[in-house]
N, CA, C and O atoms as CSV, one atom per row, in Angstrom:
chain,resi,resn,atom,element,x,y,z
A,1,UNK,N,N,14.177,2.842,16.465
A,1,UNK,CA,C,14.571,2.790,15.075
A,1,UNK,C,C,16.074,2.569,14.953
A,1,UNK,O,O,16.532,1.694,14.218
A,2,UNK,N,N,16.852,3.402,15.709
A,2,UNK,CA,C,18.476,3.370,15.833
A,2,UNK,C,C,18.545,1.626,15.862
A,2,UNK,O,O,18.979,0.914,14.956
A,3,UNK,N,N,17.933,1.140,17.301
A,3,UNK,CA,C,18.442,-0.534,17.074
A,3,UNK,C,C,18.026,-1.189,16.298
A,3,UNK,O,O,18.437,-2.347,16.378
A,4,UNK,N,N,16.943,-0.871,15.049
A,4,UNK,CA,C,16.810,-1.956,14.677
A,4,UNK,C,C,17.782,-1.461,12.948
A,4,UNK,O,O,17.827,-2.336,12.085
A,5,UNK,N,N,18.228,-0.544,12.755
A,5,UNK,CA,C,18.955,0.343,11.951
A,5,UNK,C,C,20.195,-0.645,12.025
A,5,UNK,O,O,20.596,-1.259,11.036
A,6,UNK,N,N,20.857,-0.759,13.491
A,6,UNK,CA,C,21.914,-1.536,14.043
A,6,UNK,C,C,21.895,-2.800,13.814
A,6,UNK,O,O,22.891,-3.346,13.341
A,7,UNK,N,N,20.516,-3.649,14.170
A,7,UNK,CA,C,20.206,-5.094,13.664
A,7,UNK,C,C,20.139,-5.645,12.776
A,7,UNK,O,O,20.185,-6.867,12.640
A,8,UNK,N,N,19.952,-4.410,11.581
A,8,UNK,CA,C,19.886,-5.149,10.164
A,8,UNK,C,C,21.441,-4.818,9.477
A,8,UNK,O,O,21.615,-5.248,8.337
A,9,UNK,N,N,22.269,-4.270,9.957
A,9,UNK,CA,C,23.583,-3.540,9.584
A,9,UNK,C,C,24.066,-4.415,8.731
A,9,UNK,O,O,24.475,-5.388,9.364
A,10,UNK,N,N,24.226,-4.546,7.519
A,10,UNK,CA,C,25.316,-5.405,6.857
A,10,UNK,C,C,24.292,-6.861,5.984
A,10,UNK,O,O,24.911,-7.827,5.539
A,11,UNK,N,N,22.945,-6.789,5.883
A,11,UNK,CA,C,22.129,-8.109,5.962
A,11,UNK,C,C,21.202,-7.992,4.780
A,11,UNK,O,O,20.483,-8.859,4.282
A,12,UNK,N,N,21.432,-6.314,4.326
A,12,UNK,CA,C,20.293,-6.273,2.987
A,12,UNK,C,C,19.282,-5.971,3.250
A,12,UNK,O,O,18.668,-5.448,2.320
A,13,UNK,N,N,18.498,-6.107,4.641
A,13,UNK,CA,C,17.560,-6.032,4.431
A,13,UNK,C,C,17.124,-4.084,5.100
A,13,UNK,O,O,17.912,-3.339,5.683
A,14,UNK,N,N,15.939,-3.840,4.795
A,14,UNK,CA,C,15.669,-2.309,5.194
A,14,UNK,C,C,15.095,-1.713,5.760
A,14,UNK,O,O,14.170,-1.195,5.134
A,15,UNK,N,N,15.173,-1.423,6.970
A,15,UNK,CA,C,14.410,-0.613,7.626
A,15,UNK,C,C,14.104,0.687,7.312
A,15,UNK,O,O,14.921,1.600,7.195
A,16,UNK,N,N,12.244,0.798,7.101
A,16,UNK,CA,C,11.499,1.986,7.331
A,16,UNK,C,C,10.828,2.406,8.646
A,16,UNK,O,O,10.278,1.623,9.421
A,17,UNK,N,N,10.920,3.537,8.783
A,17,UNK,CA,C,10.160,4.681,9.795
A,17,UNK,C,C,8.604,4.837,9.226
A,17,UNK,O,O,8.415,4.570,8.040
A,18,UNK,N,N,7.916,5.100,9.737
A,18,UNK,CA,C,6.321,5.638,9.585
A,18,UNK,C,C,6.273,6.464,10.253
A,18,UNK,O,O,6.639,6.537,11.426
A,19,UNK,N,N,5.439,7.812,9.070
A,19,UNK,CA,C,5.563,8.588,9.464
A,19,UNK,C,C,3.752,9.491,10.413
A,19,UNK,O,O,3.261,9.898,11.466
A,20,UNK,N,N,3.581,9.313,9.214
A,20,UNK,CA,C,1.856,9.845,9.490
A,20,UNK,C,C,0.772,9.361,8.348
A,20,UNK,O,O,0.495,9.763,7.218
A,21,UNK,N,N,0.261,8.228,9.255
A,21,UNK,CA,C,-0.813,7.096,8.006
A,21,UNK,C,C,-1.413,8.131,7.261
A,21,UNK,O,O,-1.669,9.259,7.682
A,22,UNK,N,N,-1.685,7.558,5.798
A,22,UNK,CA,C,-2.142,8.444,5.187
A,22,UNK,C,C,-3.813,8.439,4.802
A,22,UNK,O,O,-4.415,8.989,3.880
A,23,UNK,N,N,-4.229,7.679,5.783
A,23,UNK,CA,C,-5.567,7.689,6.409
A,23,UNK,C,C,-6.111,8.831,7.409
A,23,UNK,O,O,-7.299,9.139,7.507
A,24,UNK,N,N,-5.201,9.326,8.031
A,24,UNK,CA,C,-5.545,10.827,9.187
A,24,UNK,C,C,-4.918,11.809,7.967
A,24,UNK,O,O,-4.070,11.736,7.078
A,25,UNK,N,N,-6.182,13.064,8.671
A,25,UNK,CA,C,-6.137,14.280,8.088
A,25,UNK,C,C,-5.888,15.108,9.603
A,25,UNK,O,O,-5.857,14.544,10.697
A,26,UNK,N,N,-5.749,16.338,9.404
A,26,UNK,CA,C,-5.728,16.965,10.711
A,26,UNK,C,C,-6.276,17.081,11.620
A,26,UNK,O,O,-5.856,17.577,12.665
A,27,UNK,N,N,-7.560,16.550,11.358
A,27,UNK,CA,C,-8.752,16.671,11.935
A,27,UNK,C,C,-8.755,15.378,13.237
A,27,UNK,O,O,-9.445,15.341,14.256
A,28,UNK,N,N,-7.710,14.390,12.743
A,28,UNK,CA,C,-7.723,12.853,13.273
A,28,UNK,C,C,-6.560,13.341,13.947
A,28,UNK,O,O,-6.513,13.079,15.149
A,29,UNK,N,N,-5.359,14.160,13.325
A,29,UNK,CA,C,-3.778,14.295,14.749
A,29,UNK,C,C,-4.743,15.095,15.724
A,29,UNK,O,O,-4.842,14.508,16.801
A,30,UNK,N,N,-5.317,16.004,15.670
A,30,UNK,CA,C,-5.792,17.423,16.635
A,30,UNK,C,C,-6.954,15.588,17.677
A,30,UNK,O,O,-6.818,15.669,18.898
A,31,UNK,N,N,-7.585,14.683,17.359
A,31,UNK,CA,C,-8.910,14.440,17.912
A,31,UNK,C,C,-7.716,13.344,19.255
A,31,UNK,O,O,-8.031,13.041,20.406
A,32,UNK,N,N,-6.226,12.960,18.428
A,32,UNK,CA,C,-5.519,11.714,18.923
A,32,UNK,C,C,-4.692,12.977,20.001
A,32,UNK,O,O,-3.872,12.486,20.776
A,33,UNK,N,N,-4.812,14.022,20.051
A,33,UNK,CA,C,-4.351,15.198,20.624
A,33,UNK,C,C,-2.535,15.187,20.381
A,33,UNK,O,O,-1.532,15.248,21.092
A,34,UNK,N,N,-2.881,15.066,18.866
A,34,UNK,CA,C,-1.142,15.847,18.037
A,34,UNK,C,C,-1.498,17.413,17.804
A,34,UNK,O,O,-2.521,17.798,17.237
A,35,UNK,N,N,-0.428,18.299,18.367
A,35,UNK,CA,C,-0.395,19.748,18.335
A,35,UNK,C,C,-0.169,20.103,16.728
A,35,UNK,O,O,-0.508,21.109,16.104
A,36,UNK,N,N,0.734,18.556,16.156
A,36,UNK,CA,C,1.435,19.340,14.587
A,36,UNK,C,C,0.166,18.896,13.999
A,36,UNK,O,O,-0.854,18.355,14.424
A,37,UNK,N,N,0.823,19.545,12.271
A,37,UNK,CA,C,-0.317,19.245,11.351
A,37,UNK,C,C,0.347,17.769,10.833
A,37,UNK,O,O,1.323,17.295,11.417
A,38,UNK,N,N,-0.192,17.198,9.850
A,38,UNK,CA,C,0.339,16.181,9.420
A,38,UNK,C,C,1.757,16.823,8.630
A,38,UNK,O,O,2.850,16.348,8.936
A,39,UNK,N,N,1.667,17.865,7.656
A,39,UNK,CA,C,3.322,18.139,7.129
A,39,UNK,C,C,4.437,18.279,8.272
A,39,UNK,O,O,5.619,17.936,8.265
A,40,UNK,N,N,3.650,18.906,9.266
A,40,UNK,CA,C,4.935,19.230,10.666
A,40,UNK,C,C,5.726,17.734,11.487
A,40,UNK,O,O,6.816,17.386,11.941
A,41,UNK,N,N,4.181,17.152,11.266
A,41,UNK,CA,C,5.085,15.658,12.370
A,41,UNK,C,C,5.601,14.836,11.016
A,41,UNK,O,O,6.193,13.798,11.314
A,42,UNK,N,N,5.514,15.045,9.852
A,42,UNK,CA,C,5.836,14.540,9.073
A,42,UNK,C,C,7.549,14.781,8.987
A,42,UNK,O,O,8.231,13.756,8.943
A,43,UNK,N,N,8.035,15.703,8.969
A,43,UNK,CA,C,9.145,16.484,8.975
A,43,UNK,C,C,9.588,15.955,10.157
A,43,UNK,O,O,10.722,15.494,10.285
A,44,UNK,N,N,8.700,15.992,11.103
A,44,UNK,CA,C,9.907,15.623,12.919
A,44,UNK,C,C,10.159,14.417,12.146
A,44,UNK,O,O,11.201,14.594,11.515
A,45,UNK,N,N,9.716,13.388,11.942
A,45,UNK,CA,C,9.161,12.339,12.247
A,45,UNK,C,C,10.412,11.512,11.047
A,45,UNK,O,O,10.783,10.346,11.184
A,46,UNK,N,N,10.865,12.417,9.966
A,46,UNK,CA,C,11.647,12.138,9.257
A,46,UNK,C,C,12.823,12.536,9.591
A,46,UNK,O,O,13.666,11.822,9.049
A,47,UNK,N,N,13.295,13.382,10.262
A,47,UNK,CA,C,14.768,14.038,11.158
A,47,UNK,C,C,15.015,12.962,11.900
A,47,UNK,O,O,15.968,12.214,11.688
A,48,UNK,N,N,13.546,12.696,13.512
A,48,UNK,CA,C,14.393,11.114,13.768
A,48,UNK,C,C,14.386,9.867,12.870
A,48,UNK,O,O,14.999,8.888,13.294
A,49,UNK,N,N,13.797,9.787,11.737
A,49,UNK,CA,C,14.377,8.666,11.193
A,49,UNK,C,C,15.714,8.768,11.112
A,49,UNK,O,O,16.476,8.065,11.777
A,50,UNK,N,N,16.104,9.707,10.240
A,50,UNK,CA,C,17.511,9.969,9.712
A,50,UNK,C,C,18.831,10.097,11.110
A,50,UNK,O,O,20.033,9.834,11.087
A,51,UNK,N,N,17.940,10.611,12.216
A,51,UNK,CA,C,19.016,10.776,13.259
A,51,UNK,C,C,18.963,9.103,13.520
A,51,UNK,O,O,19.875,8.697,14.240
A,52,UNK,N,N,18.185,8.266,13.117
A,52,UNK,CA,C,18.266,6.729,13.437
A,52,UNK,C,C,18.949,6.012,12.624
A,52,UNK,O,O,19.127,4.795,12.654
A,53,UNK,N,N,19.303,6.718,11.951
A,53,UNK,CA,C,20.205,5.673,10.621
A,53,UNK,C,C,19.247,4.713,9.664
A,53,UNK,O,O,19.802,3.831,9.008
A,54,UNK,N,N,17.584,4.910,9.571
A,54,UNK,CA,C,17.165,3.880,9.160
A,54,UNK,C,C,17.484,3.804,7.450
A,54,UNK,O,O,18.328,4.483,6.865
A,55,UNK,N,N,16.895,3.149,7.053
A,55,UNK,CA,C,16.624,3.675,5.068
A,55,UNK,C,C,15.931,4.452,4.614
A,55,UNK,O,O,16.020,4.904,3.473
A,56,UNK,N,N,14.974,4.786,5.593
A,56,UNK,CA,C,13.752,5.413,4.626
A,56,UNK,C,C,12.438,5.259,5.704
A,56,UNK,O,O,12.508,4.731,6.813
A,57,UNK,N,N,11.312,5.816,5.129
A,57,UNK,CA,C,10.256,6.039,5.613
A,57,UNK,C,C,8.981,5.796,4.632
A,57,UNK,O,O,9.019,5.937,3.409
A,58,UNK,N,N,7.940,5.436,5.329
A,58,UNK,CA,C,6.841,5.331,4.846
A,58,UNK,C,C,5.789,6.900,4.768
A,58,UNK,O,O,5.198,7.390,5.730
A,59,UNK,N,N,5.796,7.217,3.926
A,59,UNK,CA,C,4.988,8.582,3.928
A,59,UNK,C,C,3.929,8.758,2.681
A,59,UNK,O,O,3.837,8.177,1.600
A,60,UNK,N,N,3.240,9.714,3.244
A,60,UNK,CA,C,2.248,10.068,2.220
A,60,UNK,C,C,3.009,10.818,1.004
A,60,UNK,O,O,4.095,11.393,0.928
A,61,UNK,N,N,1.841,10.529,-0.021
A,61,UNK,CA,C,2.486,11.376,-1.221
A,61,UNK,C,C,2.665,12.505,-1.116
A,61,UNK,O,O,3.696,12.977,-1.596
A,62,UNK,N,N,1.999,13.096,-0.643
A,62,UNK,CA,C,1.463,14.877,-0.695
A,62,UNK,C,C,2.866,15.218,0.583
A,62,UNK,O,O,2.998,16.420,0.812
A,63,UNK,N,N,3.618,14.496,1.182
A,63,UNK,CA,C,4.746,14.948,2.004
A,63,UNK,C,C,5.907,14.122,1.110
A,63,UNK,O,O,6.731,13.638,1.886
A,64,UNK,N,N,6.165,13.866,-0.078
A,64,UNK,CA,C,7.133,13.255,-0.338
A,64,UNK,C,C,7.884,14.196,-1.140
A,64,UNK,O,O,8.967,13.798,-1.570
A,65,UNK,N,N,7.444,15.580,-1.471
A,65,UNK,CA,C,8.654,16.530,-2.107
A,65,UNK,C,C,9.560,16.825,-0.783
A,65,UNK,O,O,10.774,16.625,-0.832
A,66,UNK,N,N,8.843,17.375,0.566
A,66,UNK,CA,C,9.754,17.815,1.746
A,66,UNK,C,C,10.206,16.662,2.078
A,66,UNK,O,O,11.316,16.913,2.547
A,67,UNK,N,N,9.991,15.226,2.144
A,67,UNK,CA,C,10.579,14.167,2.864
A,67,UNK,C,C,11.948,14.178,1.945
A,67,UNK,O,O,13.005,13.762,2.420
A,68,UNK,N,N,11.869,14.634,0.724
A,68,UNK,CA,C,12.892,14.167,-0.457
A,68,UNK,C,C,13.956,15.411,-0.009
A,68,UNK,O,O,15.112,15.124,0.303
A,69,UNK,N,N,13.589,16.489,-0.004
A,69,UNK,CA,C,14.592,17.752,0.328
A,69,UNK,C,C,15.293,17.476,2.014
A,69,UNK,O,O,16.481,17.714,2.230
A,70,UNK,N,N,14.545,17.057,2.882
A,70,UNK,CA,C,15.357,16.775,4.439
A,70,UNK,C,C,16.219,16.048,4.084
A,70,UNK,O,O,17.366,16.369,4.397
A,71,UNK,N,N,15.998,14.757,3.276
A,71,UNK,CA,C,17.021,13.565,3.212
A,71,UNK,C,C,18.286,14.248,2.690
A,71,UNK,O,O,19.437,14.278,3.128
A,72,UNK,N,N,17.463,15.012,1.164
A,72,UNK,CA,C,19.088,15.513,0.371
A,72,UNK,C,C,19.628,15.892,1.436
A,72,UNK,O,O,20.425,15.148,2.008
A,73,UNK,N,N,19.293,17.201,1.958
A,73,UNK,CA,C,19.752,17.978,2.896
A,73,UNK,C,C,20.608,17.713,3.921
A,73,UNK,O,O,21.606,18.354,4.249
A,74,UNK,N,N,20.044,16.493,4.519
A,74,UNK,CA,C,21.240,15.772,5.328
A,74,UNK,C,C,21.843,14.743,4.507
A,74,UNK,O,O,21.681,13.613,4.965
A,75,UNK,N,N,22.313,14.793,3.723
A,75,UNK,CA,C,23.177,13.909,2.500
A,75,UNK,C,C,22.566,13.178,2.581
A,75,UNK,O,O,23.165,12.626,3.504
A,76,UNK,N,N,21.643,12.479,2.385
A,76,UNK,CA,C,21.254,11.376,2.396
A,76,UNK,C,C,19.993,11.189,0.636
A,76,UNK,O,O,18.774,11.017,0.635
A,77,UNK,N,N,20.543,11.263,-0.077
A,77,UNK,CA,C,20.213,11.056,-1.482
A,77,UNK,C,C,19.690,9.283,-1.681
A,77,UNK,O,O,18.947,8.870,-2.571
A,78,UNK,N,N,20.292,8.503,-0.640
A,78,UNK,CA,C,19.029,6.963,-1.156
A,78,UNK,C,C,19.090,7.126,-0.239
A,78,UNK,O,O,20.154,6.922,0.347
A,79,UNK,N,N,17.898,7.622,0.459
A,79,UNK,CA,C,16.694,7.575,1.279
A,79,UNK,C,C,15.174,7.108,0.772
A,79,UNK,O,O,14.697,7.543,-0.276
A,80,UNK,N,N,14.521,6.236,1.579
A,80,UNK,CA,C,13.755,5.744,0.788
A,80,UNK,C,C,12.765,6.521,1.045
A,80,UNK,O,O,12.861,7.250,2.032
A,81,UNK,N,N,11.342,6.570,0.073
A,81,UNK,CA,C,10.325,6.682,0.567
A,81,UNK,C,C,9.100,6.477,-0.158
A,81,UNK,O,O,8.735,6.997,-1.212
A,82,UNK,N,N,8.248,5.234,0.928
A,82,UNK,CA,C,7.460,4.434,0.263
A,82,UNK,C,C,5.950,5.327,0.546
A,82,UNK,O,O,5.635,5.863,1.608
A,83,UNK,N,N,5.268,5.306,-0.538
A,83,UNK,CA,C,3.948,6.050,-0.758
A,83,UNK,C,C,2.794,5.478,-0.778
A,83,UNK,O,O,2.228,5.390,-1.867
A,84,UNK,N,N,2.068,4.874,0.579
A,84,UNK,CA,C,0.907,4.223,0.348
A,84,UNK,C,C,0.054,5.324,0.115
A,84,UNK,O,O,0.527,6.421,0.414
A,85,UNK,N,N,-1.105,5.294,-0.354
A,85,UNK,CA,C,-2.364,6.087,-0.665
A,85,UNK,C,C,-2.239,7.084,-2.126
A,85,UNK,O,O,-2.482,8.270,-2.350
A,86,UNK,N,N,-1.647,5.745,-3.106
A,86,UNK,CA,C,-1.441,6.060,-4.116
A,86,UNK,C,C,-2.701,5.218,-4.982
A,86,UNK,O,O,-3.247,4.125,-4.835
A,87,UNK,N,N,-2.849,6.459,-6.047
A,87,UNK,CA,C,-4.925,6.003,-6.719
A,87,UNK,C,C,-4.423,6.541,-7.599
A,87,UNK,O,O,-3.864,7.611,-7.358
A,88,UNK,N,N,-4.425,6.014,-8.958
A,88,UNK,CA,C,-4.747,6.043,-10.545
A,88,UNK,C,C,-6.010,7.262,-10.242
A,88,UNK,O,O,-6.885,7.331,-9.379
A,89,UNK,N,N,-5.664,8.078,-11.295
A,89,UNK,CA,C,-6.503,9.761,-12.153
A,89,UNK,C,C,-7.879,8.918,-11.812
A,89,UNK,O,O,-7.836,7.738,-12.161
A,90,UNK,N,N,-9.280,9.432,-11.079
A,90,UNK,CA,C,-10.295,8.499,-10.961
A,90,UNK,C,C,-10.652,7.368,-10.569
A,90,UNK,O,O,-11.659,6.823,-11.022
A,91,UNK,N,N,-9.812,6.777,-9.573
A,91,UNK,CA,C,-10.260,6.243,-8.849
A,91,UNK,C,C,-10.492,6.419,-7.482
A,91,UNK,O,O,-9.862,7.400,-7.085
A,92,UNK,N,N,-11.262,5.767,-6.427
A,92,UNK,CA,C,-11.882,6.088,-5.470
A,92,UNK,C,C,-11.008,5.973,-4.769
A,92,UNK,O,O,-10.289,4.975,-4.711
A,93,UNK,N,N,-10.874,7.216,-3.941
A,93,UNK,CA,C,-10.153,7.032,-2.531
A,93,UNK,C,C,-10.224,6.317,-1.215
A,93,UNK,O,O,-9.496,6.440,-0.230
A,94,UNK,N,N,-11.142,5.633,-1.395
A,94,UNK,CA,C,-11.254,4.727,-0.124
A,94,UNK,C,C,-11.144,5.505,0.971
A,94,UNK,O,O,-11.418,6.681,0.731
A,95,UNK,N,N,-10.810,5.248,2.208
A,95,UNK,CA,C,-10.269,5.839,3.217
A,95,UNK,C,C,-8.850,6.120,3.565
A,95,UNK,O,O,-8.311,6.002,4.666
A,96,UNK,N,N,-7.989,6.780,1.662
A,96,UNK,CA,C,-7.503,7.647,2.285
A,96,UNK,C,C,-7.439,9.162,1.579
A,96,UNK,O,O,-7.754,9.657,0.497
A,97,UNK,N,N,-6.757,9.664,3.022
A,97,UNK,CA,C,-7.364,11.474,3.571
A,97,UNK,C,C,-6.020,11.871,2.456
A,97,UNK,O,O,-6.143,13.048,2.116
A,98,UNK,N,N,-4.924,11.282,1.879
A,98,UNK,CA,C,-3.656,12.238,1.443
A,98,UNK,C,C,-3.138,11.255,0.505
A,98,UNK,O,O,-1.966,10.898,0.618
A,99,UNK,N,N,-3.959,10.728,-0.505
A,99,UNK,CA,C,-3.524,10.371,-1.806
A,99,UNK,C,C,-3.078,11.149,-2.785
A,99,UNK,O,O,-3.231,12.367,-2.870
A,100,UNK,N,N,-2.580,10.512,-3.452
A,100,UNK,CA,C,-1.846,11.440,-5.255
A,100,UNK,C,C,-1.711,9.652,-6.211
A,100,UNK,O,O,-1.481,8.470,-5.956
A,101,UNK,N,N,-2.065,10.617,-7.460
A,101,UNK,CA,C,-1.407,9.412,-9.013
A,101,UNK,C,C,0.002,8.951,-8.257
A,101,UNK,O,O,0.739,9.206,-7.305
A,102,UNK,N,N,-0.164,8.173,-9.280
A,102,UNK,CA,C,1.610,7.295,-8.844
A,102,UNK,C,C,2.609,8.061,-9.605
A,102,UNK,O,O,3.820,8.046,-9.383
A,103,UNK,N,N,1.696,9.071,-10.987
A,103,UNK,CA,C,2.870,9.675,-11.326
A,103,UNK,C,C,2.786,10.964,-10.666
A,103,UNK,O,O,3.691,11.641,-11.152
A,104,UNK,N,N,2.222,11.569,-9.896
A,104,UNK,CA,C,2.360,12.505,-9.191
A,104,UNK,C,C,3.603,12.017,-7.728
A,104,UNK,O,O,4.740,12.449,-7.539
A,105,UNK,N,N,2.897,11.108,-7.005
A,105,UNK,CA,C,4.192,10.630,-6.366
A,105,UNK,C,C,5.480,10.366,-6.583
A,105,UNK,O,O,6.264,10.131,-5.664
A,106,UNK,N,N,5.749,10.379,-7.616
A,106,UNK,CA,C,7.009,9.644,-8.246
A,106,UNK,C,C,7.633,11.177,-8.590
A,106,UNK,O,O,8.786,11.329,-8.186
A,107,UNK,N,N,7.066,12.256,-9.236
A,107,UNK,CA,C,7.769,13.542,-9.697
A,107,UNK,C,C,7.628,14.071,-8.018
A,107,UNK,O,O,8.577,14.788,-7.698
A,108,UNK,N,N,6.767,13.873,-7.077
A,108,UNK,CA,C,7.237,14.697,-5.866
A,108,UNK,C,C,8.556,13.734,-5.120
A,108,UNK,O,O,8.693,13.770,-3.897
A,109,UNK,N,N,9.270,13.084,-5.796
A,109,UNK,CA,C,10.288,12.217,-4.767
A,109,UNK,C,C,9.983,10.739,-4.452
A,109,UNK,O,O,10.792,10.224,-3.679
A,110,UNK,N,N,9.121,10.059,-4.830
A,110,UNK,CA,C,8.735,8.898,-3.814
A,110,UNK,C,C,9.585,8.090,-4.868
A,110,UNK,O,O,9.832,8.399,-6.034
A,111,UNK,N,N,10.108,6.571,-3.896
A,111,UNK,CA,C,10.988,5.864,-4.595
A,111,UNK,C,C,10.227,4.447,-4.528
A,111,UNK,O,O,10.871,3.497,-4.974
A,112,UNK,N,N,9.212,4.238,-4.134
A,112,UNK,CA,C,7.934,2.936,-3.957
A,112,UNK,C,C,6.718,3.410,-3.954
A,112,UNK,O,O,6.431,4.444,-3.350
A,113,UNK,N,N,6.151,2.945,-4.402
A,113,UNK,CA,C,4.543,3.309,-4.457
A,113,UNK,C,C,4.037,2.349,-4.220
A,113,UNK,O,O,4.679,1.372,-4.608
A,114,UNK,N,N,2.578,2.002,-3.441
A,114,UNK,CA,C,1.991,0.926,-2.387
A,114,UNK,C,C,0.128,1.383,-3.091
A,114,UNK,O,O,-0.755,2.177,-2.767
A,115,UNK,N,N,0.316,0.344,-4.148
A,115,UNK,CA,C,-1.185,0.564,-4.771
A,115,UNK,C,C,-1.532,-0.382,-4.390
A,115,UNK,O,O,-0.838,-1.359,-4.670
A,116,UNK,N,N,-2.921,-0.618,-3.461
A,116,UNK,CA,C,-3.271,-1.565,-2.703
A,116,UNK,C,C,-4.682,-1.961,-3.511
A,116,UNK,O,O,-4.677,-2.783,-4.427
A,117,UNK,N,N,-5.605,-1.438,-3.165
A,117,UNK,CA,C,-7.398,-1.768,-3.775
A,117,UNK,C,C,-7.628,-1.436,-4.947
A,117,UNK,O,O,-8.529,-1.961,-5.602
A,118,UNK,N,N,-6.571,-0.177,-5.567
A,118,UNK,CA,C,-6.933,-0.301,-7.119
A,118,UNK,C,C,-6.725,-0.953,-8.332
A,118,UNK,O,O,-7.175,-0.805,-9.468
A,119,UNK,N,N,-5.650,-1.980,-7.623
A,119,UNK,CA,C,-5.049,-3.293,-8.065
A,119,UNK,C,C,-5.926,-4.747,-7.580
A,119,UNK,O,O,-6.125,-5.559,-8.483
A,120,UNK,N,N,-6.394,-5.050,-6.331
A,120,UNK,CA,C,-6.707,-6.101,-6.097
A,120,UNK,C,C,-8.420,-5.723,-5.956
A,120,UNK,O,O,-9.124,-6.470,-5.278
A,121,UNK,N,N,-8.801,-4.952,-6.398
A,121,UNK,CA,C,-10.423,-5.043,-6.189
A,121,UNK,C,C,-10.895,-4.380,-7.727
A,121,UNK,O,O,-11.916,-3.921,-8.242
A,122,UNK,N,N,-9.525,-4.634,-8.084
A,122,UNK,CA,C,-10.191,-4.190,-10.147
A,122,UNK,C,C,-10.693,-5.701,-10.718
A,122,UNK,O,O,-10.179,-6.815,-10.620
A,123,UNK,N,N,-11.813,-5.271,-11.296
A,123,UNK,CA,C,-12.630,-6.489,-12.079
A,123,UNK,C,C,-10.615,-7.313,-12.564
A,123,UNK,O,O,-10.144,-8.388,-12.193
A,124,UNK,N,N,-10.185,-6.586,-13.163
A,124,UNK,CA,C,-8.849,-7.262,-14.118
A,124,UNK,C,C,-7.583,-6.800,-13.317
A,124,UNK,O,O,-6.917,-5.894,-13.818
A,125,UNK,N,N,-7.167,-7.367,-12.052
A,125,UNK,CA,C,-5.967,-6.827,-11.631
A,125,UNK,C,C,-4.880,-6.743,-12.302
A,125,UNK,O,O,-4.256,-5.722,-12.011
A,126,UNK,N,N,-4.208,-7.615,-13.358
A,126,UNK,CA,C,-3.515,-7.781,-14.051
A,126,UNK,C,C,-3.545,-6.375,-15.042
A,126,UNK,O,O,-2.601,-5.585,-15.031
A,127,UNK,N,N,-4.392,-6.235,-15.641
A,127,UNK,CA,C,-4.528,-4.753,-16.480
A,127,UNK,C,C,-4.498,-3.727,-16.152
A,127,UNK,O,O,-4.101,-2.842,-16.911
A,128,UNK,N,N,-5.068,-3.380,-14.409
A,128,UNK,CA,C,-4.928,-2.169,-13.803
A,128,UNK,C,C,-3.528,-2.024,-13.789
A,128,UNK,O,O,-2.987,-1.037,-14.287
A,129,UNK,N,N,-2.654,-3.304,-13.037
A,129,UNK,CA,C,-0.900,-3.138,-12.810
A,129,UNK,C,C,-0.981,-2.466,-13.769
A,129,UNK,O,O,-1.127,-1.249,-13.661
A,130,UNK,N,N,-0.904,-3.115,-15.019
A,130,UNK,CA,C,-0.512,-2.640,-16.201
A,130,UNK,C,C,-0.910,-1.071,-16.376
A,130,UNK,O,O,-0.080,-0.167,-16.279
A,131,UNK,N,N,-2.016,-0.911,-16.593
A,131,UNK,CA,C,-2.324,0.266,-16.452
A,131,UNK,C,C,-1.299,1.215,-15.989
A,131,UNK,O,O,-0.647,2.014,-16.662
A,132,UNK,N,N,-1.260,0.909,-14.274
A,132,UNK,CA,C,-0.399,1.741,-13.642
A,132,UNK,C,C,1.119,1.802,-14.329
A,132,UNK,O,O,1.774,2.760,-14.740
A,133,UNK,N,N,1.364,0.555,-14.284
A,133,UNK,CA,C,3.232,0.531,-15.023
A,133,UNK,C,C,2.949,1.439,-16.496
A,133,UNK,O,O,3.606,2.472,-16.626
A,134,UNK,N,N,2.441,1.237,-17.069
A,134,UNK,CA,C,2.397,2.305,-18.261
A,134,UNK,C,C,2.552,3.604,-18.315
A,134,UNK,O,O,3.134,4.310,-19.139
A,135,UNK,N,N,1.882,3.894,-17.198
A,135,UNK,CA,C,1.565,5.212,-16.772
A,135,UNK,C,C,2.758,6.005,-16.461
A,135,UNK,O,O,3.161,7.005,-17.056
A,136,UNK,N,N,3.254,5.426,-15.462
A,136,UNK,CA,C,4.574,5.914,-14.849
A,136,UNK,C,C,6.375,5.912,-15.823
A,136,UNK,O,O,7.476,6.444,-15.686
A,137,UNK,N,N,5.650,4.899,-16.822
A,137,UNK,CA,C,6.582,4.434,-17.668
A,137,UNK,C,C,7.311,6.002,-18.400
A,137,UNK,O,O,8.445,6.248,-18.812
A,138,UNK,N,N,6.167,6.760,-18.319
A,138,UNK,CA,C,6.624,7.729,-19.434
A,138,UNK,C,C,7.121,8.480,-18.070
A,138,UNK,O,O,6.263,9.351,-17.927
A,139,UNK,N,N,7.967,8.597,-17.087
A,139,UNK,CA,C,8.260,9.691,-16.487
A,139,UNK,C,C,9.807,9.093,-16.172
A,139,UNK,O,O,10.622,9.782,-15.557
């Protein structure tokens, strides 16, 4: 992460860390034989980002209040962090294990949200966006 932190230095563009897909539940770190839970390697996993100099990290919603407090914590206030396994109030979770609303992500810290199938497999993708941008609009 450090070199590629180094490679993009000065160019705009941004490197993220990944932290823990938000497809595994504990049940999937303990079977891949991870000792942490998903909040624990979530936390390592964001220290070496930050000891890497990157921008930010890819994390689940349900870890994006603690991903938001490490960053402050080590000064780091634009730190990114992008939230796939984000689902609109009622819709289906697909396969993933650690979703939240987009406005739930957004009040726990997240600074991107990554709405994937509830956008492109809605009868009206165009209206779901919408949907979603509305939603979040009021926060």
């Amino acid at each position: 992460m450090a070199a590629a932190a180094r490679g993009v230095a000065g160019s705009g563009l941004k490197v993220l860390g990944v932290t823990v897909l938000t497809s595994l539940d504990e049940a999937d770190l303990i079977a891949d034989d991870h000792s942490l839970s998903p909040a624990l390697l979530v936390e390592h996993r964001v220290r070496q980002a930050l000891d890497a100099g990157v921008d930010g990290v890819v994390s689940s919603p349900h870890e994006a209040a603690r991903v938001r407090e490490i960053a402050l914590e080590a000064g780091r206030d634009d730190f990114l962090i992008v939230t796939p396994g984000v689902r609109p109030a009622g819709a289906a979770l697909d396969d993933q294990a650690r979703a939240a609303t987009p406005e739930q992500a957004l009040r726990d810290g997240a600074t991107h949200l990554v709405v994937g199938r509830p956008i492109s497999a809605a009868p009206d993708p165009r209206a779901a966006a919408l949907a979603i941008a509305d939603a979040i609009a009021m926060i």
